[in-house]
C-alpha positions in Angstrom: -17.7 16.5 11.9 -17.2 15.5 15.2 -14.2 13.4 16.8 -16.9 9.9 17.3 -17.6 10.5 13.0 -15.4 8.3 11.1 -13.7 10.0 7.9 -15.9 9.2 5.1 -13.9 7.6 2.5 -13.6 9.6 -0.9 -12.6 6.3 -3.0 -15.1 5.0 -4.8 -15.4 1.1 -4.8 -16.1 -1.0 -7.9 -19.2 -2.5 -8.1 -18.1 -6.0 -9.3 -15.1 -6.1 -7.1 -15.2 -10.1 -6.1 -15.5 -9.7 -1.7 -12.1 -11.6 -1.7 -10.1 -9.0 -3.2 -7.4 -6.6 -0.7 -7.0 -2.6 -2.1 -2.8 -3.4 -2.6 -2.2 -0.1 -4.2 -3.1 3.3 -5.8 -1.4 4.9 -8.6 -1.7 8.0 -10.7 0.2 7.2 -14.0 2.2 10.7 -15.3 2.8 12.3 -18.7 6.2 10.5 -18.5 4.4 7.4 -18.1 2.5 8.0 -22.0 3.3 7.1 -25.3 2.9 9.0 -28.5 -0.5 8.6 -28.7 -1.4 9.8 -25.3 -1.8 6.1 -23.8 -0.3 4.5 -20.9 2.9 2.4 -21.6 1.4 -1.4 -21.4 4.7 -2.2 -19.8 4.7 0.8 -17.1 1.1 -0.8 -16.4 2.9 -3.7 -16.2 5.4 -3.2 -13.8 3.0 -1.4 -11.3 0.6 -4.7 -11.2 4.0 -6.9 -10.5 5.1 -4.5 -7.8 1.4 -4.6 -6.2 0.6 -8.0 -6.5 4.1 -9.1 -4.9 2.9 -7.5 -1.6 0.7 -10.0 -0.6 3.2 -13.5 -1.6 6.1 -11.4 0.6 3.9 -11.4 3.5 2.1 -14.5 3.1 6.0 -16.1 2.6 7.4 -13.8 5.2 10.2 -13.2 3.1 12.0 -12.8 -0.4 10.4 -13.4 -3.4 10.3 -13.6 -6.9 8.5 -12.9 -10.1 8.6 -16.1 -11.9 5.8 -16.1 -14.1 3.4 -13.7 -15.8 0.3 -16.5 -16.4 -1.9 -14.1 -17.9 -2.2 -10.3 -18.9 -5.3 -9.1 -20.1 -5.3 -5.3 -21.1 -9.2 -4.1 -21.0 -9.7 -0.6 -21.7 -6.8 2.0 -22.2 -4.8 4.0 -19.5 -4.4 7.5 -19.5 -2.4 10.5 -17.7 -4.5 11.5 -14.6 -7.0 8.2 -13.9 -6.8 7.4 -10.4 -5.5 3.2 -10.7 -6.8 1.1 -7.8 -5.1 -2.1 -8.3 -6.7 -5.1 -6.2 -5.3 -8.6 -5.0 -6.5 -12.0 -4.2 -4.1 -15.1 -3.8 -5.4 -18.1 -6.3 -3.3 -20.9 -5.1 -0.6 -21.4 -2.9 1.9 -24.3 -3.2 5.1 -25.8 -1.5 7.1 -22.6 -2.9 5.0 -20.4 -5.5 1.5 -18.4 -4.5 -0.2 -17.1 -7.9 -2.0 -14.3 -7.0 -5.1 -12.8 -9.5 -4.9 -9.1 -9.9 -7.7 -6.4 -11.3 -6.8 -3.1 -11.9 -9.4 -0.2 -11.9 -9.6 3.6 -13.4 -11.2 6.2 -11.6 -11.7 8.6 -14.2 -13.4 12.3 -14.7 -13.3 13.4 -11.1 -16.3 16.0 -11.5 -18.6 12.8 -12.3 -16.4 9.7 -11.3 -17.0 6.6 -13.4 -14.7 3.6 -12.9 -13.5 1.0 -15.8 -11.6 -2.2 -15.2 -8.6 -1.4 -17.1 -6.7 -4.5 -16.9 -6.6 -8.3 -15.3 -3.6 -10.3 -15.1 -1.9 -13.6 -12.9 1.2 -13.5 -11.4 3.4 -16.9 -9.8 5.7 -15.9 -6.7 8.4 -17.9 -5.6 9.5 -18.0 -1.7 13.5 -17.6 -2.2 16.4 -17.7 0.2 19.3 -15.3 0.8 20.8 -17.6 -2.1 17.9 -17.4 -4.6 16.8 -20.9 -4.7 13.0 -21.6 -3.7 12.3 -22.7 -0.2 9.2 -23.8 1.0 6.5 -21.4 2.0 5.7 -21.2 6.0 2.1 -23.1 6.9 1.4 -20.9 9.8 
């Protein structure tokens, strides 16, 4: 490859992905991450869509924030030790305080023949806080 070839990129993209929707994070979920049966914990899938969808209200409200609602959780297809978990971000609404931001996560799964399966889909409300905790309005620039 030489230096004037880009990298090619060895991600693969889902097909239905909405064009609005920013790569926030990649996870591989661990055998301590599994439940008796083999399955990801719901809430470890959870707690990985609330860290990656608050990157985009932090920078959008150039500061703290805070989870203060969980509008909708939709578990699609099970999780298990070893998929490849592309989650992806889009803000639906932003208000005087709060963004709610839409998430879709994505399995990459069987890396000899790659197929990909939205795993989950879920809405998340941010609130702008201050150094005291209490909301303050979100920046318009």
């Amino acid at each position: 490859m030489s230096a004037a070839t880009p990298p090619r990129s060895t991600f693969l993209t889902p097909p239905d992905l909405p064009a609005d929707m920013e790569l926030v994070m990649r996870v591989i979920p661990m055998p301590c991450d599994a439940n008796g049966n083999g399955d990801i914990f719901g809430g470890w899938i959870m707690s990985q869509v609330d860290l990656a969808a608050s990157v985009i209200p932090a920078r959008v409200s150039k500061g703290r924030i805070a989870t203060v609602a969980v509008n909708e959780f939709i578990f699609r297809s099970a999780v298990s030790v070893g998929d490849l978990l592309s989650l992806y971000a889009r803000v639906d609404r932003i208000g005087k305080t709060s963004i709610t931001i839409h998430m879709e996560v994505w399995a990459e799964r069987n890396p000899s023949d790659p197929v990909l399966v939205k795993v989950t889909e879920a809405k998340l409300t941010y609130v702008a806080i201050d150094q005291d905790g209490r909301p303050r309005a979100i920046p318009k620039d």
